[in-house]
C-alpha positions as CSV (number, residue, x, y, z in Angstrom):
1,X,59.7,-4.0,273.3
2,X,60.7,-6.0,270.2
3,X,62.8,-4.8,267.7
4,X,62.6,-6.2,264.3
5,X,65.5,-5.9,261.5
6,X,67.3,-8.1,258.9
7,X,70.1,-5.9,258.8
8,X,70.3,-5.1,255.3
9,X,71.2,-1.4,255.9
10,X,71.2,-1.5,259.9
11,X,73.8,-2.4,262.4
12,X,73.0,-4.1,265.4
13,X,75.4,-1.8,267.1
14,X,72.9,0.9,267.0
15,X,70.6,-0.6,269.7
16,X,73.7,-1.6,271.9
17,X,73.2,0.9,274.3
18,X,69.7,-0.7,275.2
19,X,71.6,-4.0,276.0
20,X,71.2,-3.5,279.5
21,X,66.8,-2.8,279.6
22,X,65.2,-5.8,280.2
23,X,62.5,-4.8,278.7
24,X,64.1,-4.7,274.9
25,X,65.0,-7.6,272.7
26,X,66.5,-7.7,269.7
27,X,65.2,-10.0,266.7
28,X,67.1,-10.6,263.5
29,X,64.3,-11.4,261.1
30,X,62.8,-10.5,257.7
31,X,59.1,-8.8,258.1
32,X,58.6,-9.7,254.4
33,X,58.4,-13.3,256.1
34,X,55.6,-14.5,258.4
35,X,55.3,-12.1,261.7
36,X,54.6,-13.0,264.6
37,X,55.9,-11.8,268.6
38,X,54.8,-13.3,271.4
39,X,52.9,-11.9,274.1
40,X,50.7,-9.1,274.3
41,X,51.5,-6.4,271.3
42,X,50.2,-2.6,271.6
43,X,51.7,-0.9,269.2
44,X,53.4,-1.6,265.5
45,X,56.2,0.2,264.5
46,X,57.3,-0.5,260.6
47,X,59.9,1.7,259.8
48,X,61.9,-1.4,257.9
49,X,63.1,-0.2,254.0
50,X,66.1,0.2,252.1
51,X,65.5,4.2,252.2
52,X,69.3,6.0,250.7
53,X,69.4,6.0,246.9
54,X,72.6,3.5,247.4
55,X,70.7,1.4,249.2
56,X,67.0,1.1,246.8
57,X,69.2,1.0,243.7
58,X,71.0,-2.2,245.4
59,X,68.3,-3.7,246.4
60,X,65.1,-2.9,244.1
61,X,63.4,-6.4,244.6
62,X,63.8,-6.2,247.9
63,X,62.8,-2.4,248.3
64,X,59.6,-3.3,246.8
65,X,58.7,-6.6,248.6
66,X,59.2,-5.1,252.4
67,X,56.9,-1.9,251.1
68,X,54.2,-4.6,250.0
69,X,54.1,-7.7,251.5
70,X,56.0,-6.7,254.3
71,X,53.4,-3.8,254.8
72,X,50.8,-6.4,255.0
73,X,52.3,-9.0,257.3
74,X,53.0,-5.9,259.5
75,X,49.4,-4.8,259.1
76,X,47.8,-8.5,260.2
77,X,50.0,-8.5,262.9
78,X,48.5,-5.5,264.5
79,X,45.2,-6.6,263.0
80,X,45.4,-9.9,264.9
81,X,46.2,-7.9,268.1
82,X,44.0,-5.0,267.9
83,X,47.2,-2.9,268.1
84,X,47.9,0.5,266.7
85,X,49.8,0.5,263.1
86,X,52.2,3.5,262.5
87,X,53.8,3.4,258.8
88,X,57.3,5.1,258.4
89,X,56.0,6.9,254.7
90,X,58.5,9.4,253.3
91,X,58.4,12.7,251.5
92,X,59.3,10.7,248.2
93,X,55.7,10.1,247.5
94,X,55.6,13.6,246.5
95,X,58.0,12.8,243.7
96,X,59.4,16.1,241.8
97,X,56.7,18.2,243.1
98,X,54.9,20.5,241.4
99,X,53.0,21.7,244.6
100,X,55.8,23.9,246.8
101,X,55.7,23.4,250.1
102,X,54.3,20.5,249.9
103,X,50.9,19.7,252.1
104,X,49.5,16.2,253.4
105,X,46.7,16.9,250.5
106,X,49.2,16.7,247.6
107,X,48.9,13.8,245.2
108,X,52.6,13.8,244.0
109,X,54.6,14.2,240.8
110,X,56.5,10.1,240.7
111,X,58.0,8.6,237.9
112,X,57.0,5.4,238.4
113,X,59.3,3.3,236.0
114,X,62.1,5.8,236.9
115,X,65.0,4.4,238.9
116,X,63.6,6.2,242.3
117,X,60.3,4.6,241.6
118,X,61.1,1.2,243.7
119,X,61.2,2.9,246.6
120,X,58.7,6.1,245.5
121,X,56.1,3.5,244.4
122,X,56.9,0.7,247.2
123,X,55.9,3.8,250.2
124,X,53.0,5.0,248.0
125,X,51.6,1.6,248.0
126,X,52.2,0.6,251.4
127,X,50.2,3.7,252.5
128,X,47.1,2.4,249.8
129,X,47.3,-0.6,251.9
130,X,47.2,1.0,255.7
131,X,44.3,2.9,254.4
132,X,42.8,-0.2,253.2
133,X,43.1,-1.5,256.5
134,X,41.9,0.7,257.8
135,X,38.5,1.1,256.0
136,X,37.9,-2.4,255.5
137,X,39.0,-4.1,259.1
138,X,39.3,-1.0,261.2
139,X,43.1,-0.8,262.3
140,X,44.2,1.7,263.8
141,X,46.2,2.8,261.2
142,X,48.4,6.1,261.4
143,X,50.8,7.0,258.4
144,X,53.7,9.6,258.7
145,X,55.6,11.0,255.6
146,X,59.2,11.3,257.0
147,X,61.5,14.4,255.5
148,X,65.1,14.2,255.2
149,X,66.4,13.0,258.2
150,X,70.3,13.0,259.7
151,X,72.1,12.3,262.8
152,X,74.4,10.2,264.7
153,X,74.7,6.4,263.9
154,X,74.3,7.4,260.2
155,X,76.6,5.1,258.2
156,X,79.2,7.3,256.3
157,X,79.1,5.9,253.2
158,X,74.8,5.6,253.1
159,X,74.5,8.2,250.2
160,X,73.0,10.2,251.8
161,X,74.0,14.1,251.5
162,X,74.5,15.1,254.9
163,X,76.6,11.5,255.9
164,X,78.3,11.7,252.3
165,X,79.2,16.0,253.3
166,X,80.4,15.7,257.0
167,X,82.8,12.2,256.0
168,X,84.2,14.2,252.8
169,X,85.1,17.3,254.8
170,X,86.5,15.5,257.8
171,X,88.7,13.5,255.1
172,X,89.9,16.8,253.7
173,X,88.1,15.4,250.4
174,X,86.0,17.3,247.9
175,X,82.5,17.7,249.1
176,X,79.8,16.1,246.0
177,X,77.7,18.2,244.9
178,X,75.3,17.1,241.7
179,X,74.0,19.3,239.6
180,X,74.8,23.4,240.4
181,X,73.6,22.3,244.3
182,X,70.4,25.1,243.6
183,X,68.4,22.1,244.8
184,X,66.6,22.5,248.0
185,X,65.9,20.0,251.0
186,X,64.2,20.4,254.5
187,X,66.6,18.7,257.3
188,X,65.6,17.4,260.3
189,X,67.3,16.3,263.1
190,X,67.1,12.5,264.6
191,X,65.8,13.3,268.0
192,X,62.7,15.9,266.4
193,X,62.3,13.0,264.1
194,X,61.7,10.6,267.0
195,X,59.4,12.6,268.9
196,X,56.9,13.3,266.0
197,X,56.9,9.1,265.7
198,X,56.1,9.0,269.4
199,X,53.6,11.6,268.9
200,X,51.7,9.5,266.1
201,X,52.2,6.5,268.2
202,X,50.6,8.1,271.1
203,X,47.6,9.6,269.1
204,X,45.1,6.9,269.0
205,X,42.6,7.6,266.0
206,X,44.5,9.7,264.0
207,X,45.3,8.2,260.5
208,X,47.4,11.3,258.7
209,X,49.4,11.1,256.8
210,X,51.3,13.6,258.6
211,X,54.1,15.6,257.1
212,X,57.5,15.2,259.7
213,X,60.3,17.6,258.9
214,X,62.1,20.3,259.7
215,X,60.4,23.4,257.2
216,X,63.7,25.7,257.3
217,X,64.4,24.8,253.5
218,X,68.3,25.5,252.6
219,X,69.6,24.7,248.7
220,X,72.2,21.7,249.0
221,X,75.5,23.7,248.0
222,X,74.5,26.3,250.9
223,X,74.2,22.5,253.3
224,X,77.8,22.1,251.7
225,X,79.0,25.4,253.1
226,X,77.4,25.1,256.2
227,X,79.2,22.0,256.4
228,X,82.5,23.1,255.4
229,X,81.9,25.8,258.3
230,X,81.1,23.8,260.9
231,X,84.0,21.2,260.2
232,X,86.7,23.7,259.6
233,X,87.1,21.9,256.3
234,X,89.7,23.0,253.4
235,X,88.0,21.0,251.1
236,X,86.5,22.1,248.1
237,X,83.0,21.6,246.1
238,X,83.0,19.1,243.3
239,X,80.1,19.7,240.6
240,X,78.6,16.3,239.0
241,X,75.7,15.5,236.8
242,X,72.6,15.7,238.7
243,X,70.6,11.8,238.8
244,X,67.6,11.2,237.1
245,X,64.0,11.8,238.8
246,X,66.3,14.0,241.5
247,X,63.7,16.5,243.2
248,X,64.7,20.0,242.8
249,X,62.6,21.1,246.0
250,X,61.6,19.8,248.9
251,X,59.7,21.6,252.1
252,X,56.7,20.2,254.2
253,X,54.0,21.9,255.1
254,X,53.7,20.5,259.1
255,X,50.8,22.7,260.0
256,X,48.9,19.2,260.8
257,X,51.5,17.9,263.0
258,X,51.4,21.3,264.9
259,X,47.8,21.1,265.5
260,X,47.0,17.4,265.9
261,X,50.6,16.4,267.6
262,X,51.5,19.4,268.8
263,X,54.8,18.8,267.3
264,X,57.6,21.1,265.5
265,X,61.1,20.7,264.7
266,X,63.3,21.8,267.9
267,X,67.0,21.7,267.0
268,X,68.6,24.0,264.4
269,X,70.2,22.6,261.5
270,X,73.9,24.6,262.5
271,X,73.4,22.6,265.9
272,X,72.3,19.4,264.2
273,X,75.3,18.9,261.9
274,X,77.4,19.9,265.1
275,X,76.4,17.1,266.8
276,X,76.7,14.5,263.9
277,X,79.6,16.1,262.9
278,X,80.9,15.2,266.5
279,X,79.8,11.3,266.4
280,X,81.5,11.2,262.7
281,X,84.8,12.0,264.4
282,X,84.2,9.6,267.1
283,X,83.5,6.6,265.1
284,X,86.7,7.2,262.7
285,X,88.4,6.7,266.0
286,X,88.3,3.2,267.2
287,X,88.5,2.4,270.6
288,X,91.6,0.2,272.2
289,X,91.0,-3.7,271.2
290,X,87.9,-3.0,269.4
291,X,87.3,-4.8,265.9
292,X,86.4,-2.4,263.2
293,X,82.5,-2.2,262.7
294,X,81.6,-4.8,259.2
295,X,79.5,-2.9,256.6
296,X,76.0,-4.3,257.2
297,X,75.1,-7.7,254.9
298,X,73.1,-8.9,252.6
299,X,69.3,-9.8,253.8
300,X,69.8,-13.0,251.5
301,X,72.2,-13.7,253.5
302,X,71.0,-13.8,256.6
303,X,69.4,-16.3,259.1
304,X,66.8,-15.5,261.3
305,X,67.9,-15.7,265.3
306,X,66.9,-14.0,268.3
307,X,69.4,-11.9,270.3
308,X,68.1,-10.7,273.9
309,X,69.3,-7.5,275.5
């Protein structure tokens, strides 16, 4: 297995554990550059985008190249190997829907000069171009539209709600919440999140998309409760402006994913935030002689160089 990643939001330290498999090896590289892995290739995997508000807003240009030309360099590479394509789509091409839940057949409400819309636009045209693929030079293509996601080896300060909830309320700080938090999201935990990929992987033929998320929809000040409950937290709620193009619900409709993939959500959000809430603690806790963990850099700067494990 080759794993792919310039780093620009990741940490190499999230793969460490898989040091020790022969089998895995670790390449720091660009996909929006020419791709290519040697030996025999089965399957491609892009999950690679800036994908936290923080993240897309720091790096537009960037944002938009890996969901376009990087889309397409990962496509010819599975083209060239007759391997199966699996694209990491999100629940953003949905926009502000006016559709509630929202189904696989749902076109989307998206802003597209709004400041969401490099990432919005970058997924919605990365799937065009899978499906385009896929018509015109038969790839296996498969396209999965990935919820709100959260669990361990989250970075803290990603911008993300849950991260930027469980680090405020372990640090005794106000918890953020924008707007009057009457906003709803759908979480799902990492692990459900990982068998639904494997189960797309794993389904030869089917194209989606696929909706992947948890459907137990909660409004984001009842997260910051839930939150503050879990924790044991004294900290307060802090009320600010809510950002532009911010959805005001969010829920998938995974009735495809339980019939083709036989997939559903497993892990209950209470137990979920438990065990992030648990890693979170951990990681503010350096071990003996250890050098604290860099904030990840930027792909410009960056050299590509292979790292085996």
């Amino acid at each position: 297995m080759w794993c792919l990643d310039n780093f620009c939001t990741g940490d190499p330290e999230n793969v460490a554990q898989l040091r020790a498999n022969p089998g895995f090896r670790l390449l720091r590289a660009d996909v929006t550059s020419d791709l290519d892995i040697p030996g025999p290739v089965d399957v491609v995997a892009h999950l690679a985008s800036p994908a936290s508000p923080p993240d897309y807003h720091r790096l537009p240009l960037e944002t938009l190249s890996v969901g376009g030309r990087g889309t397409e360099n990962a496509l010819r590479l599975a083209q060239r190997r007759g391997a199966r394509f699996v694209l990491a789509s999100t629940s953003e091409v949905y926009g502000d829907p006016e559709i509630h839940p929202q189904p696989e057949g749902y076109w989307g409400n998206v802003n597209p000069v709004g400041p969401r819309s490099v990432y919005d636009e970058a997924k919605r045209y990365a799937e065009a171009m899978a499906m385009a693929y896929r018509r015109s030079l038969d790839v296996d293509v498969g396209i999965v539209r990935i919820f709100n996601t959260y669990g361990p080896r989250m970075r803290p300060h990603d911008g993300r709600v849950v991260s930027t909830f469980v680090r405020q309320a372990l640090a005794g700080s106000p918890l953020t919440v924008y707007g009057d938090g009457s906003q709803t999201r759908s979480f799902c935990y990492v692990d459900d999140l990982v068998r639904g990929i494997t189960a797309m992987i794993d389904h030869r033929g089917l194209s989606g998309p696929v909706n992947l998320g948890n459907p137990a929809e909660r409004s984001v000040r009842e997260l910051a409760e839930l939150v503050l409950t879990i924790t044991g937290s004294r900290s307060g709620i802090e009320h600010r402006p809510l950002p532009v193009d911010d959805p005001t619900r969010r829920r998938p409709v995974i009735t495809r994913a339980r019939e083709r993939l036989g997939w559903e959500p497993l892990v209950p959000v209470d137990v979920g935030l438990r065990r992030t809430a648990a890693w979170f603690t951990g990681l503010s806790r350096p071990k003996p002689g250890s050098a604290p963990r860099q904030p990840a850099a930027d792909p410009r700067s960056l050299h590509p160089q292979t790292a085996e494990a």
